[in-house]
One Martini backbone bead per residue (centre of mass of N, CA, C, O) as a GRO file, in nm:
protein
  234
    1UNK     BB    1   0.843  -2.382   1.755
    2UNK     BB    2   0.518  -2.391   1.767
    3UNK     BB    3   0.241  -2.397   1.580
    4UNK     BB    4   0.099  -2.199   1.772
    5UNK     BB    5   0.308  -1.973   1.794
    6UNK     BB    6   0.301  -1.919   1.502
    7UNK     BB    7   0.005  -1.824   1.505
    8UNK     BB    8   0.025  -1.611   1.640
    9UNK     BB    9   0.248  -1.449   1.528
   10UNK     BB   10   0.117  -1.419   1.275
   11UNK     BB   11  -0.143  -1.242   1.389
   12UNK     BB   12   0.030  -1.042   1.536
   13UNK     BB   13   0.174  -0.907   1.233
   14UNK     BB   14  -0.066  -0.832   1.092
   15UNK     BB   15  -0.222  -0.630   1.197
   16UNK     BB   16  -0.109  -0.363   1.148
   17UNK     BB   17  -0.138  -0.431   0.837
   18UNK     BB   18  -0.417  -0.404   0.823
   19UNK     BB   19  -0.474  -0.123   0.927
   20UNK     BB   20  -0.338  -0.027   0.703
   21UNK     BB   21  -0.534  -0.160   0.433
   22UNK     BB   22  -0.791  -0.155   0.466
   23UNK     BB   23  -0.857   0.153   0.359
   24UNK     BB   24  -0.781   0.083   0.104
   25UNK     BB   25  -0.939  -0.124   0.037
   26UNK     BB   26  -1.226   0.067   0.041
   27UNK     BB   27  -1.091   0.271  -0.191
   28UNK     BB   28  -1.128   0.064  -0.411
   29UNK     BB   29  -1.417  -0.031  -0.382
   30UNK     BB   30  -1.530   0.256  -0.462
   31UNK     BB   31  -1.384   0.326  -0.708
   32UNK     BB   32  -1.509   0.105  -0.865
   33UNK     BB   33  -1.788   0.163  -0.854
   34UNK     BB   34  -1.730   0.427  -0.998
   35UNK     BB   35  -1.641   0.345  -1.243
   36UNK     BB   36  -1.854   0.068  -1.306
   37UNK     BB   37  -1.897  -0.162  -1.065
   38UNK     BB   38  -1.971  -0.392  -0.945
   39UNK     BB   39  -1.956  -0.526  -0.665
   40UNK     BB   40  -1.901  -0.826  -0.758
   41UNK     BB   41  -1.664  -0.676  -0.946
   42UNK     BB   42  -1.502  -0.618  -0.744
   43UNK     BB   43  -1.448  -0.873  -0.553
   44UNK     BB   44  -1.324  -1.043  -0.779
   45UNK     BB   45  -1.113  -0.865  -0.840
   46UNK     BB   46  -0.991  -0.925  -0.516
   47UNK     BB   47  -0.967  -1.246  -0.534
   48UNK     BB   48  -0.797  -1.275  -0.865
   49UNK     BB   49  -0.536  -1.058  -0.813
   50UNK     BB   50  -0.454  -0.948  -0.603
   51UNK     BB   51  -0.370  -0.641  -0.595
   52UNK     BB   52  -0.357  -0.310  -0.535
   53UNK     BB   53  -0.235  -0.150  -0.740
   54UNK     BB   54  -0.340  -0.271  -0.985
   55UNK     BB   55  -0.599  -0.205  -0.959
   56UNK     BB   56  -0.583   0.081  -0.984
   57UNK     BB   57  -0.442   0.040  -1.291
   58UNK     BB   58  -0.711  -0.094  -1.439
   59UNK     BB   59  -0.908   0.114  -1.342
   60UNK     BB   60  -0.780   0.345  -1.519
   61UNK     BB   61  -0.749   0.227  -1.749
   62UNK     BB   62  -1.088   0.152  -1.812
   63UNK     BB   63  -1.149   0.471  -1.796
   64UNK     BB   64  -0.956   0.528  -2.042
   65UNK     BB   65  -0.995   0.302  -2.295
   66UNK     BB   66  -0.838   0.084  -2.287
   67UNK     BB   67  -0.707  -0.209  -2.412
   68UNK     BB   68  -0.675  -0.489  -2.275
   69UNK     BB   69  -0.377  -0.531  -2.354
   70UNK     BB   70  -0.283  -0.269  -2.222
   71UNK     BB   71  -0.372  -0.350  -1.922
   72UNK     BB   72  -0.208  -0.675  -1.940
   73UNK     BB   73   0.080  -0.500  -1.948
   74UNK     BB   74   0.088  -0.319  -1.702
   75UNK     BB   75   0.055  -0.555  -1.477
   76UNK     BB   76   0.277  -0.691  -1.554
   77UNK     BB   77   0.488  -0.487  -1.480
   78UNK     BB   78   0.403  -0.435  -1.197
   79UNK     BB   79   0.433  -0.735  -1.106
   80UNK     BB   80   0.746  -0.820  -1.142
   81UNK     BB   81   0.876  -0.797  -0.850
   82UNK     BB   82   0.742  -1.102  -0.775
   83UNK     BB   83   1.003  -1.231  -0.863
   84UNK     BB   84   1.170  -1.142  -0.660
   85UNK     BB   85   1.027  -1.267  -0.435
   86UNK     BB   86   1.029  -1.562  -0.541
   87UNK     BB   87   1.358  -1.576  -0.489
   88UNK     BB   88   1.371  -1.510  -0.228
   89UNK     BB   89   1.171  -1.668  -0.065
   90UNK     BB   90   1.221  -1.953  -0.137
   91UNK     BB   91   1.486  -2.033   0.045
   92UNK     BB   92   1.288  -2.037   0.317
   93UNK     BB   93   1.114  -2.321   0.179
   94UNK     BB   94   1.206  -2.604   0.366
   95UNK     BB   95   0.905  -2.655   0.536
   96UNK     BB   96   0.777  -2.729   0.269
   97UNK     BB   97   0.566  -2.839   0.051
   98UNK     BB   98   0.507  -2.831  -0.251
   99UNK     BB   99   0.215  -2.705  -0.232
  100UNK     BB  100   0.293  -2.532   0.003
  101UNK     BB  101   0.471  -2.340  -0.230
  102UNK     BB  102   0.242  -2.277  -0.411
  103UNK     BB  103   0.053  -2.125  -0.230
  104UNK     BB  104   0.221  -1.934  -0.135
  105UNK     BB  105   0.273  -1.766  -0.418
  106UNK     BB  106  -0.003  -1.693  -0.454
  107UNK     BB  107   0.018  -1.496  -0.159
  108UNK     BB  108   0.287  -1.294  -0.251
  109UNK     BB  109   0.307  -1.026  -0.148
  110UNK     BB  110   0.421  -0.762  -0.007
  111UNK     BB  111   0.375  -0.812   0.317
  112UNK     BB  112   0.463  -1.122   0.293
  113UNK     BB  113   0.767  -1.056   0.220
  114UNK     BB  114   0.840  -0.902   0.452
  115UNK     BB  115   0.766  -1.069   0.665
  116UNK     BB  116   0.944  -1.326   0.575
  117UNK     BB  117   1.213  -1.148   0.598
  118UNK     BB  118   1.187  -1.085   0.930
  119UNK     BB  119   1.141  -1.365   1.015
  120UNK     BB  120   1.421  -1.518   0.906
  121UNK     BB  121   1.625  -1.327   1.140
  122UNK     BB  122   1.496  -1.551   1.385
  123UNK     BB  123   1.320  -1.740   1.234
  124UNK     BB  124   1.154  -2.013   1.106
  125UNK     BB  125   0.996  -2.072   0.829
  126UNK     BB  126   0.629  -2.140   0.870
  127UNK     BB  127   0.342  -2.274   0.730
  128UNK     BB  128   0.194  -2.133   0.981
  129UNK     BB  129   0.290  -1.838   0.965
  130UNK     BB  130   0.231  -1.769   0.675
  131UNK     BB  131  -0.049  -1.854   0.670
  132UNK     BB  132  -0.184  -1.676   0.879
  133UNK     BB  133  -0.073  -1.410   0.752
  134UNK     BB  134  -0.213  -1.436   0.510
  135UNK     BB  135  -0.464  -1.535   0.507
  136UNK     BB  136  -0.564  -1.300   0.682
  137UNK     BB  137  -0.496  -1.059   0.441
  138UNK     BB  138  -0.679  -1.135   0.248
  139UNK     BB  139  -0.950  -1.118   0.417
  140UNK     BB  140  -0.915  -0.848   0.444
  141UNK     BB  141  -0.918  -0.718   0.183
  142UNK     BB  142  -1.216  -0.826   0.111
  143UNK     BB  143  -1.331  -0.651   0.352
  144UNK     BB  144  -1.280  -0.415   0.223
  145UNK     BB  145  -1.394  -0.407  -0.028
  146UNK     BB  146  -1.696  -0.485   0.065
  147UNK     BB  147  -1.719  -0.174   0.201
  148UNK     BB  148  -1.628  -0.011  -0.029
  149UNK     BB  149  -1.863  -0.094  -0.259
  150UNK     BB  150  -2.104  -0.038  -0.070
  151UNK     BB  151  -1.994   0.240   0.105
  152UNK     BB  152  -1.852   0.451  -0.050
  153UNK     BB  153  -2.076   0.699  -0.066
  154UNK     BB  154  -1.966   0.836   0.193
  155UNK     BB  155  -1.678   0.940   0.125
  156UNK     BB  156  -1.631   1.065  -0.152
  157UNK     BB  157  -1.355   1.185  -0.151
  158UNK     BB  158  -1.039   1.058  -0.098
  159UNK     BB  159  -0.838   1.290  -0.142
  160UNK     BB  160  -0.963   1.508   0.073
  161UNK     BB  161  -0.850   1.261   0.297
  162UNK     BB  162  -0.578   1.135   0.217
  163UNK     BB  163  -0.636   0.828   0.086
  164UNK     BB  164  -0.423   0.851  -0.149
  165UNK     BB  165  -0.175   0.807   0.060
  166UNK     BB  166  -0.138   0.534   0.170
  167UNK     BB  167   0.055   0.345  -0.043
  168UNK     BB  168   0.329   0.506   0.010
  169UNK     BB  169   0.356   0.456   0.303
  170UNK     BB  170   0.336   0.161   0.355
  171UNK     BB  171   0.576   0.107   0.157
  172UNK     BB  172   0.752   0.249   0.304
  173UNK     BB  173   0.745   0.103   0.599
  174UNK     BB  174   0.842  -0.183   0.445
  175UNK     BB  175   1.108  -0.068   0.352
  176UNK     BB  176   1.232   0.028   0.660
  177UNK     BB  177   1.254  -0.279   0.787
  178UNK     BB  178   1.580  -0.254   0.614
  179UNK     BB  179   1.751  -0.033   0.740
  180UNK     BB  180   1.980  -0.252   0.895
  181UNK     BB  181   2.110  -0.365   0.610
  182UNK     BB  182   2.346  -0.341   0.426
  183UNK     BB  183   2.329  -0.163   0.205
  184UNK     BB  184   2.009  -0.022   0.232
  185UNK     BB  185   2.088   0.325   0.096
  186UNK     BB  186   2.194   0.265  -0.187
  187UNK     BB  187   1.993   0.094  -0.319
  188UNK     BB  188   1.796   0.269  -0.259
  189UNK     BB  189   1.842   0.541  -0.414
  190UNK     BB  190   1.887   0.398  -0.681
  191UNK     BB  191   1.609   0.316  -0.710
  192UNK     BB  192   1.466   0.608  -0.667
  193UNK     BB  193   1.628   0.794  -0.905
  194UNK     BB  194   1.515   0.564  -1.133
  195UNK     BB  195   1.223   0.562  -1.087
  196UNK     BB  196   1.190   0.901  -1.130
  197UNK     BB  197   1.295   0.930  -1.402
  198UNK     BB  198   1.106   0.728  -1.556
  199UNK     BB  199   0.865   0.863  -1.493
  200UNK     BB  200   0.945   1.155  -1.627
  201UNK     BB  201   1.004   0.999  -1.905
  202UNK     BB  202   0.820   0.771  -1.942
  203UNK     BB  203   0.608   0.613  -1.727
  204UNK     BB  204   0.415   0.424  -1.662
  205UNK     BB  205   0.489   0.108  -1.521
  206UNK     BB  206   0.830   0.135  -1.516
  207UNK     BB  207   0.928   0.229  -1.270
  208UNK     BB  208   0.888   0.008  -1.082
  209UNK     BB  209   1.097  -0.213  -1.232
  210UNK     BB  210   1.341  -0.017  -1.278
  211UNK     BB  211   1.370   0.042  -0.987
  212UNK     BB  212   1.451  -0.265  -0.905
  213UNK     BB  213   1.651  -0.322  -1.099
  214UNK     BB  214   1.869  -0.094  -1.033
  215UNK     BB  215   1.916  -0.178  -0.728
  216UNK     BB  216   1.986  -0.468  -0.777
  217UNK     BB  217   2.234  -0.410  -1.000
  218UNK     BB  218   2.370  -0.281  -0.756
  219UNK     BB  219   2.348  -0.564  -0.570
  220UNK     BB  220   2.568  -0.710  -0.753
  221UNK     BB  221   2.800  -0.554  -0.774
  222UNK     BB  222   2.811  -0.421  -0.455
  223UNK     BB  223   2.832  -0.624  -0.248
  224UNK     BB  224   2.799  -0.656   0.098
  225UNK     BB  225   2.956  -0.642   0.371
  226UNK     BB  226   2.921  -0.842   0.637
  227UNK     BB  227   2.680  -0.719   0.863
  228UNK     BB  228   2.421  -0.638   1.004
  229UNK     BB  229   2.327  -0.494   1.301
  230UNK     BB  230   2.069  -0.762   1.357
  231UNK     BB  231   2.220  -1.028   1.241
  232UNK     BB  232   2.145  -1.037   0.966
  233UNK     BB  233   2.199  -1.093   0.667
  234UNK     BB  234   2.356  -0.929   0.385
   0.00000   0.00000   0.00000
């Protein structure tokens, strides 16, 4: 594909899932300036660690008056699971220059990861395709949380709209689009049951990366035979 294609791919691509995270972007920014965050410190905010699940772990944190370290201590948990997205997509990243390949993993969220892991099941991943994709996502962020720290005293309580259950709804859609993966069921429970208990046992945010682990773990133990529905890659 030529690289204006790849630009529109990405773009076309993009659209859904920004529809999806604008609203929670808008409800991180109103919450921040809640917490006691000026707009400035806001945007900030989701310029330099850019992942929206910590963001909202960190205002929770700060709110709660915990020391420095244990706020920093809590994201780095949360955020252990970008080493597999990282050892995953790096072998996708043939098309990349060194730098190219550095700029990537800085934009390496969670629907850039899906995006990449569904692009190369048909298409060569190109950096064309990734950056405008990823660019797109950053850019879309940014204008959400700053729509959201303006303006956020109007939304009200996001609870009583429905607006905190975003990012699980989110999770969830970007996890089925590998449910025709060979092995992709046995993983996923394993995965829930364990993320499941640990939160229930210990609490978070270890229930993210053990429950990642876990079912990680099951698929080095159990390797998928065969190929999946969709033609791709066991």
């Amino acid at each position: 594909m030529s690289s204006r294609s790849d630009f529109r791919a990405g773009l076309r691509d993009v659209l859904p899932v920004l529809l999806a995270i604008m609203p929670f972007g808008i409800v991180y920014g109103a919450l921040a300036v809640d917490a006691g965050l000026s707009v400035l410190e806001a945007c900030g905010l989701s310029l330099t660690i850019y992942a929206g699940a910590s963001q909202l772990v960190a205002l929770q944190m700060v709110g709660l008056g915990a020391p420095l370290w244990v706020v920093l201590f809590a994201l780095t948990m949360v955020n252990l699971r970008h080493l597999l997205y990282s050892a995953s997509v790096g072998r996708h990243l043939g098309a990349f220059s060194w730098w190219q390949k550095a700029l990537a993993f800085c934009f390496l969220v969670d629907p850039v990861f899906g995006a990449a892991e569904t692009r190369v099941l048909t298409h060569r991943l190109s950096p064309t395709y990734y950056f405008a994709f990823a660019m797109a996502l950053y850019g879309g962020w940014q204008v959400a949380t700053l729509i959201g720290a303006t303006l956020g005293g109007f939304i009200g309580d996001p609870a009583a709209l429905g607006l905190d259950f975003i990012l699980p709804v989110y999770f969830l859609t970007m996890v089925m689009e590998f449910r025709h993966r060979a092995g992709f069921y046995p993983v996923a429970a394993i995965s829930a049951v364990a993320s499941i208990a640990v939160y229930a046992l210990i609490g978070p945010p270890w229930h993210v990366t053990l429950g990642a682990l876990a079912g990680l773990g099951y698929a080095a133990l159990f390797p998928p035979k065969g190929r999946s529905q969709d033609g791709g890659a066991a």
